[in-house]
Each structure stands twice: as C-alpha cells, then as structure tokens.
N, C-alpha and C positions, 0 to 999 in steps of 0.2 A: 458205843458199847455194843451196839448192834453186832457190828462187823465180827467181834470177839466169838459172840454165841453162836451164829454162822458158821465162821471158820472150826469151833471145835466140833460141831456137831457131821464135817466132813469129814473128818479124820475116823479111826478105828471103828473103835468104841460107842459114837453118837450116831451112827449111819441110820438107825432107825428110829430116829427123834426127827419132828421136822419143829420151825419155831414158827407160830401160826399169829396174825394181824387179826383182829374182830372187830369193827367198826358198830360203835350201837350208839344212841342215842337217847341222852339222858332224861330221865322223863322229870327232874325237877327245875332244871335248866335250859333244856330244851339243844345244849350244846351236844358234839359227839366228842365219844369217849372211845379211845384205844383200847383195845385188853390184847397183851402181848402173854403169849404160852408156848411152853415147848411139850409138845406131847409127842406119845407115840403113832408111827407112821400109819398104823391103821385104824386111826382115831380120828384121823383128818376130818373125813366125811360127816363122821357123828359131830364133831365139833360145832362144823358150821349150819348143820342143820338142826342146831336145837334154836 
C-alpha cells in the first residue's frame, strides 16, 4: 500500500505532501509503534521535532 501513497504524491498535484515514518515507543508495552502521515512539505521538521 505503501508504494500507491508514494507514487501519487510524485505526480502533479501531491509534490508538496511528503509521507513521514515516526518511530515511538509504547509506554504500556514497552513495544514500538509506527505512526505513518502525510503532511505538508514544510512541516517536516516540526513533525519530527515534537
């Protein structure tokens, strides 16, 4: 499913979306946790810095 989100976000229209991976770590399990987003491109930074 990955590939799909990717591919359209190269085309026209999505050039300024990027889809962002956030690796965190669960504080009841102790397991990590993926959080997958597509934001915009100059949100990047903020994203991973909260």
């Amino acid at each position: 499913m990955a590939k799909k989100t990717v591919a359209t976000l190269q085309k026209g229209a999505g050039k300024g979306y990027a889809k962002v991976v956030k690796v965190e770590k669960s504080p009841k399990t102790g397991a990590y946790v993926f959080k997958e987003e597509v934001i915009p491109n100059d949100d990047v930074k903020s994203y991973f810095s909260k």
